[in-house]
N, C-alpha and C positions, 0 to 999 in steps of 0.2 A: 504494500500500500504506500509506497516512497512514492509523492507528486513533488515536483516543482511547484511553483508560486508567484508568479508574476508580481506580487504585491509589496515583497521583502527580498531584494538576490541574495541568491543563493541560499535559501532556504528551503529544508527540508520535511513535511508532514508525516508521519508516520505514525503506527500505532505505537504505543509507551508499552514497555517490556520490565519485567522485573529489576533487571540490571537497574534503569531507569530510575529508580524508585530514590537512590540518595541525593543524585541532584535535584529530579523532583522536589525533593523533602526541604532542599537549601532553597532551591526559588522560591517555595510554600514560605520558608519562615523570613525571608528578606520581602515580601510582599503584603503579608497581612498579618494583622494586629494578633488575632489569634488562628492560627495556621493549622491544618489539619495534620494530626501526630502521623510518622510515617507507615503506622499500620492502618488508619483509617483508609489515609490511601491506598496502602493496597490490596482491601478489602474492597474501593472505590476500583481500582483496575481490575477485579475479579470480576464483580457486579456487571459494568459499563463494557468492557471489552474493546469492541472495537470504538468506544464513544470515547474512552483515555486517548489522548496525542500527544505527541509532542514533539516542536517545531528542533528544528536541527540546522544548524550552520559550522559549516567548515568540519561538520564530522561531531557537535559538542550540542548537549540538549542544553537549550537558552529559553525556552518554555513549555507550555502544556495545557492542554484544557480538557474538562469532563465534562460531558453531558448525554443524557440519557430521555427513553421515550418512556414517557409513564404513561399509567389507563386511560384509555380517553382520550388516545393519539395527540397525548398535548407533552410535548418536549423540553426538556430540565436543563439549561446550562448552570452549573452545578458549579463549577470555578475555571476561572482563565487567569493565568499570568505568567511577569515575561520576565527574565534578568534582569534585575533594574538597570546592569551594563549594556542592555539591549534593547530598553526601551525606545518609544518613539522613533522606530526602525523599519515598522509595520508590521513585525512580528505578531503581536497582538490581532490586528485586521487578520490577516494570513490566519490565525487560529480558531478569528469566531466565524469566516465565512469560510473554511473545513465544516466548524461544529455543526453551522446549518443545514451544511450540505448533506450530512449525514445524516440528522433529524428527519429532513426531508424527506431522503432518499429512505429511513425507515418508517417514513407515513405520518409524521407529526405534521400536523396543523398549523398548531400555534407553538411558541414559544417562550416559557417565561426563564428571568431570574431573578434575584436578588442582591442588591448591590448598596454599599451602604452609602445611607445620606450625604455625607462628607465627602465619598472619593467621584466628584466633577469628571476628573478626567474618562473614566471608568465608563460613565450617565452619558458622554459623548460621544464618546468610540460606540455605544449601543445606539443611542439617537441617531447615528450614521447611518446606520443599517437598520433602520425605520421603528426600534422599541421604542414605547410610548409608556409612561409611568402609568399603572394601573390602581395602584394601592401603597400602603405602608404595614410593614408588617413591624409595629409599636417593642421597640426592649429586645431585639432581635439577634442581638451581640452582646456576648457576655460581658461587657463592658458597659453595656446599657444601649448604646447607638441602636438608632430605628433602621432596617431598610427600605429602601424602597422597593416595590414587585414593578418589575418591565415586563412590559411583552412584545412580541412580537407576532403578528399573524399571517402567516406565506399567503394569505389570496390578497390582503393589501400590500403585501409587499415582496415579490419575486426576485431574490438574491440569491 
């Protein structure tokens, strides 16, 4: 499943493999405030399978994203993020429109996730690719921070 990427050179999508799982685990904790421990994730590459990636340059995993199709043909992105050495590179784009594709390509609908109130950058890269805030889901971060729910619905929006 190695594609090219027009969006980021020289980067590489692939499904995440075991091996994967300790840089995984360092992007995870250089990225979010409370990061998922490296067994959740790889309980999260068991579950997801082909819906784990992760993006590759020059041979070196520089990020990753999960998402998955729940009941009701309606699609989970679950987490995306990038090296913060590698940010704003396109990496990130390159990872959510994979995820879509995927989604898609396994019959979802719609798509939602949750992203917290404070991370702007995050609320735009999705507003890009046509998510609309739906909801807040109140105390939603063990720290207290609310998120917001986006979505996304492939018959208004064909990415």
């Amino acid at each position: 499943m190695i594609k090219s990427c027009g969006q980021a050179d020289n980067v590489k999508i692939r499904k995440a493999t075991f091996s994967d799982l300790n840089v995984i685990e360092t992007i995870e904790r250089s990225s979010f405030k409370t990061p998922y421990p490296k067994s959740i994730l790889k309980v999260l590459m068991i579950l997801v399978d082909d819906g784990f990636i992760v993006a590759e340059k020059q041979g070196k995993v520089v990020g990753y994203a999960i998402s998955i199709v729940e009941a009701g043909k309606r699609g989970h992105l679950i987490s995306i993020a990038v090296d913060p050495r590698y940010r704003r590179k396109g990496i990130g784009k390159t990872l959510l429109k994979h995820s879509l594709s995927y989604l898609k390509s396994r019959g979802a609908r719609t798509v939602f996730l949750e992203v917290r109130a404070s991370n702007v950058a995050a609320q735009a890269l999705y507003r890009s690719f046509g998510f609309k805030k739906v909801g807040i889901k109140r105390n939603y971060y063990p720290d207290g921070e609310d998120a917001l729910v986006m979505e996304l619905r492939f018959e208004d929006n064909d990415r």
